[in-house]
Backbone as a chain_set.jsonl record, in Angstrom:
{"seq": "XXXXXXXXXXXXXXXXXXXXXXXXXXXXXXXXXXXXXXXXXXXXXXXXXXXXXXXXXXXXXXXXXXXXXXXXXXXXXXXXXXXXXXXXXXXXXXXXXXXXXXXXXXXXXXXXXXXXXXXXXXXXXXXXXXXXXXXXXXXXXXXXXXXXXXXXXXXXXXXXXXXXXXXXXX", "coords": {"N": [[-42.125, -30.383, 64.655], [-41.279, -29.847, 61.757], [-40.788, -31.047, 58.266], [-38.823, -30.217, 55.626], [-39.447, -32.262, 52.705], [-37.545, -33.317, 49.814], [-38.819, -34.16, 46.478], [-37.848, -34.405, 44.077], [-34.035, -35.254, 42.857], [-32.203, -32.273, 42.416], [-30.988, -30.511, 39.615], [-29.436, -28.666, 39.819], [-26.028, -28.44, 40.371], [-24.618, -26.602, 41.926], [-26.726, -26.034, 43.724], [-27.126, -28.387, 44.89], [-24.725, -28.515, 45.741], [-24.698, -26.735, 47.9], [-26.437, -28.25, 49.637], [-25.123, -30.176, 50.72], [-23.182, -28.843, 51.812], [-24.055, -28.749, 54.193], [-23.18, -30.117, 56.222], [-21.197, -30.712, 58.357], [-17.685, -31.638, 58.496], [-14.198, -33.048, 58.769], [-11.14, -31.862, 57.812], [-8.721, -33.435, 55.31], [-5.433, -33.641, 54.592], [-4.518, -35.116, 51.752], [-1.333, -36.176, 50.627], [1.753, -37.243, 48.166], [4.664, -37.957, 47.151], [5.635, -36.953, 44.66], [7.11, -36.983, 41.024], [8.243, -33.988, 40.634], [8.309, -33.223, 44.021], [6.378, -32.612, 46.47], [3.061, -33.758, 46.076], [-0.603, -32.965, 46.527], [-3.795, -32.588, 47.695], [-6.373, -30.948, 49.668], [-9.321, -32.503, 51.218], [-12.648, -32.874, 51.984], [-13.593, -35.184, 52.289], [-13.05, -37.776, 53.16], [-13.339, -41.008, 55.327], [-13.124, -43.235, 57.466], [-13.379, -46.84, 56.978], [-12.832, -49.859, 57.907], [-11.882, -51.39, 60.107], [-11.013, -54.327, 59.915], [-9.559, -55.409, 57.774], [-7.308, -52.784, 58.103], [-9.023, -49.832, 56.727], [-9.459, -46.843, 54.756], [-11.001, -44.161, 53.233], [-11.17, -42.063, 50.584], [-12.919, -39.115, 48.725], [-12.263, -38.181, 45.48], [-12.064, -35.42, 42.982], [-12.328, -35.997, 39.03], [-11.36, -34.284, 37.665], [-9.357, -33.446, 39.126], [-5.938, -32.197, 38.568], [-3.98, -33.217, 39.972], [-4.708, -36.158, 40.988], [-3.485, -37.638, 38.801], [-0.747, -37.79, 39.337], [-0.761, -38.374, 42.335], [-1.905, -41.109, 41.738], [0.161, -42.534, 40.746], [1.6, -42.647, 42.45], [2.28, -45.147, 44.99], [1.915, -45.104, 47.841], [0.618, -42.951, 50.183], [0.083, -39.95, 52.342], [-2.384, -39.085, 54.887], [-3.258, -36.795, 56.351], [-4.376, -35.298, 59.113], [-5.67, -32.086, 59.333], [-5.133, -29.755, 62.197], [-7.445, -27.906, 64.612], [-5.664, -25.36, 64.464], [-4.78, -24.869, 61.541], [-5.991, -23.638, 59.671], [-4.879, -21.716, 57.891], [-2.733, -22.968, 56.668], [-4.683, -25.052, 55.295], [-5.577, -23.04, 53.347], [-3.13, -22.531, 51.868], [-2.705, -24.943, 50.728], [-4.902, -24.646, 48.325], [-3.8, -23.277, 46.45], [-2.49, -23.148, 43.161], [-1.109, -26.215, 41.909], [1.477, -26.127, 41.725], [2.542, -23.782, 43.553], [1.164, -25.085, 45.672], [2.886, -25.779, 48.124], [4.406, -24.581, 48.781], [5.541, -22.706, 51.496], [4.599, -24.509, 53.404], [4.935, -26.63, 56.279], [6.402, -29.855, 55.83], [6.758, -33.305, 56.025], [8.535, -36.985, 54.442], [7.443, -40.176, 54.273], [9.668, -43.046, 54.218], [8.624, -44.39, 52.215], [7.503, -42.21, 50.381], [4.997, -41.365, 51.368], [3.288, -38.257, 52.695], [3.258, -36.225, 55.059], [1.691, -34.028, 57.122], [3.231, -31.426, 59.091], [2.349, -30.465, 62.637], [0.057, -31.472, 62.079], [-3.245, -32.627, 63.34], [-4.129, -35.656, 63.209], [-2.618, -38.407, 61.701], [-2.294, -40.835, 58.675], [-0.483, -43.293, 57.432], [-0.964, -44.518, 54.27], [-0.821, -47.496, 52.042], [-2.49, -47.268, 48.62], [-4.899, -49.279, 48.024], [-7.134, -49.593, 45.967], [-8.461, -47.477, 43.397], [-11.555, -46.353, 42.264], [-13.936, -45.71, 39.996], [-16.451, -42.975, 40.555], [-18.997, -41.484, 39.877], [-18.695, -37.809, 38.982], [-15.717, -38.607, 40.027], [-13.711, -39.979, 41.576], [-12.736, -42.747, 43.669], [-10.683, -43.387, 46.453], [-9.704, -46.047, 47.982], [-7.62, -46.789, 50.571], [-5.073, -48.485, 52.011], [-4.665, -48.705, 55.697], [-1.385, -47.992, 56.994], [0.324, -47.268, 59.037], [0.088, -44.836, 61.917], [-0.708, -41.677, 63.288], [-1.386, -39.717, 66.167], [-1.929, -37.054, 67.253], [-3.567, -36.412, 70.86], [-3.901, -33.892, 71.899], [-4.949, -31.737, 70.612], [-7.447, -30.778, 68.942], [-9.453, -31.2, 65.562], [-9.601, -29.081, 62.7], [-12.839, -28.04, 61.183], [-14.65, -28.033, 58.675], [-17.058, -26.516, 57.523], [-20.539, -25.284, 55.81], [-19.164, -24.259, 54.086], [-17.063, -22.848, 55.121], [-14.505, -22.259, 57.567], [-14.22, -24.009, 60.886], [-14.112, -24.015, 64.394], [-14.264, -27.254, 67.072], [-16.986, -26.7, 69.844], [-15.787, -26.495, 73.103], [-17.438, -28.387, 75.796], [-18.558, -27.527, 78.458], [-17.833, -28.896, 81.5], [-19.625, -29.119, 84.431]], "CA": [[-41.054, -29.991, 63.773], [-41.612, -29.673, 60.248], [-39.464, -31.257, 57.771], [-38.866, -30.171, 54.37], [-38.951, -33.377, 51.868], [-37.125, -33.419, 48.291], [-39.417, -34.614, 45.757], [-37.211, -34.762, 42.644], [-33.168, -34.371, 42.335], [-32.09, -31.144, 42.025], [-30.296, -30.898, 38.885], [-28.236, -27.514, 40.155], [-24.652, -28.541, 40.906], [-24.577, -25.069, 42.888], [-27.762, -26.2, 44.141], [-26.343, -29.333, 45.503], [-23.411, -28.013, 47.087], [-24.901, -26.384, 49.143], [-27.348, -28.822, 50.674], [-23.966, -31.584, 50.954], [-22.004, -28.211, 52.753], [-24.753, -28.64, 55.511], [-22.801, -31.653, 56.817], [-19.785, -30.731, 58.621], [-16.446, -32.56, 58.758], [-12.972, -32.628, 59.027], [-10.294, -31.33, 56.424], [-7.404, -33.434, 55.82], [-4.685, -33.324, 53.291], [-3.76, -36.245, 50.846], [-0.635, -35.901, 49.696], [2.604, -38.223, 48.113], [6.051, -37.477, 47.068], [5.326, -37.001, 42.919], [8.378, -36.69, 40.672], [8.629, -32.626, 41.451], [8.354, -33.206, 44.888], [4.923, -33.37, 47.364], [1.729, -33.074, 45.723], [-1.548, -33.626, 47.236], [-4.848, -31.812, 47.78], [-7.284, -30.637, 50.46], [-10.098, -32.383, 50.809], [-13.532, -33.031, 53.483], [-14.68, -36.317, 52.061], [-12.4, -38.678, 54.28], [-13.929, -41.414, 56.537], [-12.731, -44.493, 57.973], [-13.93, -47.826, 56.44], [-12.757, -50.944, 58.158], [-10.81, -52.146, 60.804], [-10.107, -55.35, 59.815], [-8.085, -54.998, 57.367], [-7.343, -51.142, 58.267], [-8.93, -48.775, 55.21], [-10.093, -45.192, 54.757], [-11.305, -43.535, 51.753], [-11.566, -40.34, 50.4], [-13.07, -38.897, 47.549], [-11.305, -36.79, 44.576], [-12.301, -35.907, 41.659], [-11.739, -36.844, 38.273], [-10.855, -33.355, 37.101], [-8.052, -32.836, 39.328], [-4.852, -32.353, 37.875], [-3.286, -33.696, 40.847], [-5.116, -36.865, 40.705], [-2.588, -38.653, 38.038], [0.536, -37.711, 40.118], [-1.06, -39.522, 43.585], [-2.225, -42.227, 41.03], [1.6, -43.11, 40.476], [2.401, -42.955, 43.945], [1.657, -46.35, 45.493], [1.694, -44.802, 49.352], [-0.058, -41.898, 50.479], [-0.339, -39.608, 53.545], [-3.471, -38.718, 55.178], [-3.276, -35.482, 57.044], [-6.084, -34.296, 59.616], [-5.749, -30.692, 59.928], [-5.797, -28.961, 63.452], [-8.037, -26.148, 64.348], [-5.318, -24.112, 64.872], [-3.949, -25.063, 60.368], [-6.662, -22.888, 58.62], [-4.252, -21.38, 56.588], [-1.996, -24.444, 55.326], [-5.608, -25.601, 54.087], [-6.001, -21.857, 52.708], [-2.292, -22.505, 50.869], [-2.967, -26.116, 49.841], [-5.927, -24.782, 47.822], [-3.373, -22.501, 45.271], [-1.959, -23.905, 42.134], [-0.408, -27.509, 42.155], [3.477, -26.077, 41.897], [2.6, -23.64, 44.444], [0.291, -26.269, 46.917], [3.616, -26.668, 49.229], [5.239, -23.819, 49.281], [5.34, -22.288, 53.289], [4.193, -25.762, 54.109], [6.004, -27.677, 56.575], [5.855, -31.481, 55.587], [7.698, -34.6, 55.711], [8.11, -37.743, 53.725], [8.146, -41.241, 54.758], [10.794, -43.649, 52.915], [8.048, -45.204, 51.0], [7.306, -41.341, 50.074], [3.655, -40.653, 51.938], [3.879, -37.242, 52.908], [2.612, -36.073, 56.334], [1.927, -32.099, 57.299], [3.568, -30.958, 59.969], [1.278, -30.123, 63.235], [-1.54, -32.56, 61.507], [-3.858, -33.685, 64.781], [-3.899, -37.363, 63.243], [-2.254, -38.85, 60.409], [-1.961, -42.263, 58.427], [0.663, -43.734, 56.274], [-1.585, -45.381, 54.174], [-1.024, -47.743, 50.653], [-3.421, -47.486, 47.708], [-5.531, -50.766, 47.875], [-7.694, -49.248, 44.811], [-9.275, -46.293, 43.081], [-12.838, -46.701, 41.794], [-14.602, -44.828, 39.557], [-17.922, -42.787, 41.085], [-19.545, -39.8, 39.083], [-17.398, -37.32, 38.766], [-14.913, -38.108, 41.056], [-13.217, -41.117, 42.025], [-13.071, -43.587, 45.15], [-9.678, -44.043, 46.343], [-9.222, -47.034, 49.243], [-6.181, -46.744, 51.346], [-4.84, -49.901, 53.448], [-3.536, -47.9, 56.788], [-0.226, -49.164, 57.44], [0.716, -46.259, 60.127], [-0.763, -43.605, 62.189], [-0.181, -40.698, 64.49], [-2.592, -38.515, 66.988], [-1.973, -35.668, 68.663], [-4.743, -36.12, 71.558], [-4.379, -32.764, 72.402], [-5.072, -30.851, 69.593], [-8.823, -30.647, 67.844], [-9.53, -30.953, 64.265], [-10.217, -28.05, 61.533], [-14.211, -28.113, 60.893], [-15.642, -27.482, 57.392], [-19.232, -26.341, 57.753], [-21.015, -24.477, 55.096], [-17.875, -23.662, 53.246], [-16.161, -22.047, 56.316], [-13.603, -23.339, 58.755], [-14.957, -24.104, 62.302], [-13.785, -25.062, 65.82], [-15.669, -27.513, 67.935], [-16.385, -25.724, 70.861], [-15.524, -27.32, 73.959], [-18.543, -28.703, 76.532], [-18.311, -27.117, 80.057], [-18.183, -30.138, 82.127], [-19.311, -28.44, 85.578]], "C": [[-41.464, -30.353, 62.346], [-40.31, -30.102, 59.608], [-39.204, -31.049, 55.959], [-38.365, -31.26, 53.272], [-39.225, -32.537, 50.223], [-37.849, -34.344, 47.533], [-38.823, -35.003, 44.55], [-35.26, -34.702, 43.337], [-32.965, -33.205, 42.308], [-30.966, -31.264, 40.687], [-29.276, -29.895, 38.521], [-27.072, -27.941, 40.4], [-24.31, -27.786, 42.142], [-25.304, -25.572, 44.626], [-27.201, -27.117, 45.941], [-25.357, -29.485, 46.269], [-23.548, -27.707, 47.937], [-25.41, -26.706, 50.277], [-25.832, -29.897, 51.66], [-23.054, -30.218, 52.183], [-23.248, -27.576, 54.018], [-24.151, -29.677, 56.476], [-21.495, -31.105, 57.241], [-18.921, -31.606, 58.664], [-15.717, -32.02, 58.581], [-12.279, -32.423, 57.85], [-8.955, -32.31, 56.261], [-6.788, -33.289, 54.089], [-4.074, -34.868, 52.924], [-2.625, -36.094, 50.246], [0.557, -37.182, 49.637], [3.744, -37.482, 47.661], [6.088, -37.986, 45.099], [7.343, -36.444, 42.173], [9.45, -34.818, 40.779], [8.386, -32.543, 42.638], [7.121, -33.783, 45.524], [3.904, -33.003, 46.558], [0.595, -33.858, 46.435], [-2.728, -32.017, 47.028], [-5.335, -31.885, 49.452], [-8.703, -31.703, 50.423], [-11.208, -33.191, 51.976], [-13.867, -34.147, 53.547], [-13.813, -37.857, 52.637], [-13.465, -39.597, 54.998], [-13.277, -42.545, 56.575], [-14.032, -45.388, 57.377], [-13.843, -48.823, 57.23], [-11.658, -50.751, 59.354], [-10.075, -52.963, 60.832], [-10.352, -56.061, 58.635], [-8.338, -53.697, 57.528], [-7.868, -50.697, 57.391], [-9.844, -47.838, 55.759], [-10.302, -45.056, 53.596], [-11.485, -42.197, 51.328], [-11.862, -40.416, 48.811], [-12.149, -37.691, 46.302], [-11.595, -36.792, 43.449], [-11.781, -35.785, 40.158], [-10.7, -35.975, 37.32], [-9.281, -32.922, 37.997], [-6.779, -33.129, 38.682], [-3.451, -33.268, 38.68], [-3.328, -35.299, 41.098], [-3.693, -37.957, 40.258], [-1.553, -38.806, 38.97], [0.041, -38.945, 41.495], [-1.323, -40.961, 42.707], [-1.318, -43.356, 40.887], [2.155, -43.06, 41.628], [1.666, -44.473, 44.566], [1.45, -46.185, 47.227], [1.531, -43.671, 49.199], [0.555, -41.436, 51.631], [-1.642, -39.142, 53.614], [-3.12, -37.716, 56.399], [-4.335, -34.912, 58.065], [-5.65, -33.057, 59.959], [-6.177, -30.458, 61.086], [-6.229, -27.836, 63.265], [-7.337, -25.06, 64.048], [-4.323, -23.985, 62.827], [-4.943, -24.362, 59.415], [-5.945, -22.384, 56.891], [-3.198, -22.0, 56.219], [-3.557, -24.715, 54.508], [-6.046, -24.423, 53.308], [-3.872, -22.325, 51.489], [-2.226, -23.74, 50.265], [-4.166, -26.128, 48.522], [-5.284, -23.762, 46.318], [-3.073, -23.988, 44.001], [-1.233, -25.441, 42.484], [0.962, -26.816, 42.417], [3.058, -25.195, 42.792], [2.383, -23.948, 45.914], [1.735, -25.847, 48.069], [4.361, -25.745, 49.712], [4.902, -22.728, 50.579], [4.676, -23.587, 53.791], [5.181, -26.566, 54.695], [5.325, -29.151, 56.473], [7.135, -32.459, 55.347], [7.303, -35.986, 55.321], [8.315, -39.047, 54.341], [9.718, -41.917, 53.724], [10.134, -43.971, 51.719], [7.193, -43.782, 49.97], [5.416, -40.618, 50.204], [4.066, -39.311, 52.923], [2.963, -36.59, 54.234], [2.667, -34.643, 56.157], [2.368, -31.999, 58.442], [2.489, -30.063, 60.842], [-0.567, -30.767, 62.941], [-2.443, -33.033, 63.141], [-3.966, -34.782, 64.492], [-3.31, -37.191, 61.773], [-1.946, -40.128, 60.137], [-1.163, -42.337, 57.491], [-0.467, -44.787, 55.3], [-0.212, -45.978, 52.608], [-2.606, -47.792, 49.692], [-4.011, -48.914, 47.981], [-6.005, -50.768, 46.593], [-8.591, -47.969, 44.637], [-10.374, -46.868, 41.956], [-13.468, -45.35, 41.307], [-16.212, -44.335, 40.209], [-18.273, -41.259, 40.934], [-18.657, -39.461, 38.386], [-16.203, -37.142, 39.625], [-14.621, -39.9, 41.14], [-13.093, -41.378, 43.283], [-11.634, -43.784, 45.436], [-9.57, -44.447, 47.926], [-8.125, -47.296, 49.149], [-6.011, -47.565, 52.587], [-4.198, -48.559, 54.098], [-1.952, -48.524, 56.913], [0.632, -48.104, 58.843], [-0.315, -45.227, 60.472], [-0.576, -42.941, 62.708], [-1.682, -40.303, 65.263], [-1.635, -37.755, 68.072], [-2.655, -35.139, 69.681], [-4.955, -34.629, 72.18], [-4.813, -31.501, 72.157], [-6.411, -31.47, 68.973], [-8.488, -30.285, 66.45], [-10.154, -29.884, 63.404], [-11.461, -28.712, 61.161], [-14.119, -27.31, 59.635], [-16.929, -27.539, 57.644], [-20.008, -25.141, 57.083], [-20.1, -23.316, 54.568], [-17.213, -22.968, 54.22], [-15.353, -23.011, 57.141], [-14.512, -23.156, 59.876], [-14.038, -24.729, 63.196], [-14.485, -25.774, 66.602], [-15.468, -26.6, 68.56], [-16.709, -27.104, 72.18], [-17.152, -27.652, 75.564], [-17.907, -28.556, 77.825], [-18.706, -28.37, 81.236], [-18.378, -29.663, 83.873], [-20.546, -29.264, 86.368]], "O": [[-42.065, -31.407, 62.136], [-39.173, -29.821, 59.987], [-39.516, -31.965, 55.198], [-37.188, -31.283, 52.915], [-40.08, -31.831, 49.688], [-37.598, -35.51, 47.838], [-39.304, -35.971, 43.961], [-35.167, -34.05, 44.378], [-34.077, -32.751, 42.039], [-30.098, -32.131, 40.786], [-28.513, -29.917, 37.556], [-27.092, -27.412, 41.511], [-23.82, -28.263, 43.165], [-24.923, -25.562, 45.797], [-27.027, -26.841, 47.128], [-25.116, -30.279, 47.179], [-22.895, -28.046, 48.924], [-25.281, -26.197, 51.39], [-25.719, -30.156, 52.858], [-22.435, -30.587, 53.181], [-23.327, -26.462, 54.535], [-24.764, -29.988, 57.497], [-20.638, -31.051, 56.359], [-19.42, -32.697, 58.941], [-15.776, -30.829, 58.275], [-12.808, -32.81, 56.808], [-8.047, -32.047, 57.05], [-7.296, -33.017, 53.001], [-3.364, -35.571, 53.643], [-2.79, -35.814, 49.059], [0.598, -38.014, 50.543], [3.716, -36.264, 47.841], [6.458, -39.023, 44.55], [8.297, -35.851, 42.676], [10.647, -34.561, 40.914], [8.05, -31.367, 42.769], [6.735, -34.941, 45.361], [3.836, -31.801, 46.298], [0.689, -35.014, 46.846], [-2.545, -30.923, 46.494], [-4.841, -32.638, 50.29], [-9.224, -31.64, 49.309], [-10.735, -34.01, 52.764], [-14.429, -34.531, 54.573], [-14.264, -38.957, 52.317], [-14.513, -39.029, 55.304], [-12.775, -42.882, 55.503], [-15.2, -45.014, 57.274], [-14.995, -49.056, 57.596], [-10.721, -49.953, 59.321], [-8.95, -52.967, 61.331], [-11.1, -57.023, 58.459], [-9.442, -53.271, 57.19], [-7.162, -51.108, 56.469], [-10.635, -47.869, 56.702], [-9.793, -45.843, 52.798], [-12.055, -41.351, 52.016], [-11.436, -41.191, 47.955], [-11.591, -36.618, 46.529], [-11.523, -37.796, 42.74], [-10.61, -35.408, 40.109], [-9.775, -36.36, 36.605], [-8.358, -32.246, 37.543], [-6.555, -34.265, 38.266], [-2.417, -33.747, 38.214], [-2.269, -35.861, 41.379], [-3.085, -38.741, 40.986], [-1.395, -39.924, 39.461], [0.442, -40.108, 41.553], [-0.805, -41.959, 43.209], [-1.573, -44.56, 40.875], [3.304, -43.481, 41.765], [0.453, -44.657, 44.465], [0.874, -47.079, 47.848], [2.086, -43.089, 48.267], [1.448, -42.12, 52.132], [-2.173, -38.771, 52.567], [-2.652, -38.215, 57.422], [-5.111, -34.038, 57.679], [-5.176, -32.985, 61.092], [-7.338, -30.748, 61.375], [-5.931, -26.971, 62.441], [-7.806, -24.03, 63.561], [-3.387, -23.193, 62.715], [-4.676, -24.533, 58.226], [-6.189, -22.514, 55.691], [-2.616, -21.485, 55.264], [-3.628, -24.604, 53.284], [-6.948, -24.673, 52.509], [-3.917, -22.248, 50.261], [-1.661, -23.74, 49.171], [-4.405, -27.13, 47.848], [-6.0, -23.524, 45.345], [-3.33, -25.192, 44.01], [-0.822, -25.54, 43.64], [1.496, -27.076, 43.495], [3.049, -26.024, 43.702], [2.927, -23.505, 46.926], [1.232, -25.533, 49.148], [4.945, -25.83, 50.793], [3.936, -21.974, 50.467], [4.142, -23.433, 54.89], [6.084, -27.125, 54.072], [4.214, -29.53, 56.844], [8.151, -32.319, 54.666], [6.181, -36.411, 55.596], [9.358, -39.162, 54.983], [10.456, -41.382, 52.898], [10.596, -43.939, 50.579], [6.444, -44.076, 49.038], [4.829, -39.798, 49.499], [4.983, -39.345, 53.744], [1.746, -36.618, 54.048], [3.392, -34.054, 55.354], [1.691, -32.739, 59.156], [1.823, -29.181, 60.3], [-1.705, -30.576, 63.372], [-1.936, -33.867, 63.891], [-3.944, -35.459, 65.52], [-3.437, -36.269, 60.968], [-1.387, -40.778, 61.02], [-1.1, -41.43, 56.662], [-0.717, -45.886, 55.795], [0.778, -45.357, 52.222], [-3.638, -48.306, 50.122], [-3.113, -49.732, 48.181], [-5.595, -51.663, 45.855], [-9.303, -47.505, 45.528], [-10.11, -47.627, 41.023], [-13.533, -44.277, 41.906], [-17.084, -45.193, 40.344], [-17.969, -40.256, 41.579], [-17.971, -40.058, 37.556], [-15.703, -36.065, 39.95], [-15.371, -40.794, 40.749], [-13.273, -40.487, 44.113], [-11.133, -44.479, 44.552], [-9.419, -43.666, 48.865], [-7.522, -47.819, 48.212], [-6.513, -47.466, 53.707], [-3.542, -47.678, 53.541], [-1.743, -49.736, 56.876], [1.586, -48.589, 59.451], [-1.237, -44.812, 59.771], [0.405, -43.439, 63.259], [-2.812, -40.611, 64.881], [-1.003, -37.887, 69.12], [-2.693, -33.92, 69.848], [-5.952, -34.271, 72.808], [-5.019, -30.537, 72.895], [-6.391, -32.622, 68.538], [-7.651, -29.462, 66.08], [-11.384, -29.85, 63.445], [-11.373, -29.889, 60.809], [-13.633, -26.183, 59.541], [-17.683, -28.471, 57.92], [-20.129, -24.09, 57.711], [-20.183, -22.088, 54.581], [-16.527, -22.161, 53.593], [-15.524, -24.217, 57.318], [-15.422, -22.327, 59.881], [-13.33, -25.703, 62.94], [-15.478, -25.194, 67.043], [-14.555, -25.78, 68.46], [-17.428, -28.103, 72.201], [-17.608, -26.639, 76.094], [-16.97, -29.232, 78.249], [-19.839, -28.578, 81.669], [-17.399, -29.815, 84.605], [-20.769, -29.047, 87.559]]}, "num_chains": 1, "name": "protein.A"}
């Protein structure tokens, strides 16, 4: 097998995107309960951090407009999209004042905002947001969670949605 090694950087952005949207993962939605209602984004760069003390992280970056609003929320939701939510993450990707609209979602008390039909979700709080590039770090203590074991997660994989597919156990 032959392996093609990177000698420099690439200093394409484009470039770069495209090698990083060789990496599949899951989609979920960040969102909080902002003074016009839910706002939140889409976004792939999620992973679990710790166990003990609970945290997750996701990335976002610095340009979003959405950004400030979660900034001022001190609790989050974390959303995992199921295979079967393509197009909530196709209407979470319009304008901020439109993000929510045909979206079913509900809020906790402490105003972390869950999606309706999510295959997992966490209640998290902010712990801290860290600056990194262009884009910021934001660590989220868990403080709740859901799963829906019977429902699979929405795949991002080279800018497309995906389903796993299921292994014939025979």
């Amino acid at each position: 097998m032959t392996a093609m090694l990177a000698s420099s950087v690439s200093s394409d952005p484009a470039e770069l995107r495209r090698v990083f949207a060789q990496f599949p993962s899951g989609l979920v939605v960040v969102a909080a309960l902002g003074p016009d209602g839910p706002a939140g984004i889409v976004a792939s760069s999620f992973t679990s951090v710790s166990l003990d003390p609970p945290l997750v992280s996701v990335n976002i970056a610095r340009t979003s407009t959405t950004l400030p609003v979660l900034s001022d929320a001190e609790h989050w939701g974390v959303s995992v999209l199921s295979h079967e939510q393509h197009q909530v993450a196709d209407l979470l990707r319009r304008p901020a004042s439109e993000r929510f609209d045909g979206v079913d979602w509900a809020a906790t008390d402490a105003g972390a905002v869950q999606i309706d039909g999510a295959t997992a979700g966490f209640h998290t709080r902010v712990h801290s947001i860290l600056p990194a590039g262009d884009h910021v770090i934001a660590l989220l203590e868990v403080r709740g969670h859901f799963t829906c074991p019977d429902s699979d997660p929405l795949v991002f994989h080279r800018s497309r949605f995906r389903r796993l597919e299921q292994e014939n156990n025979s």
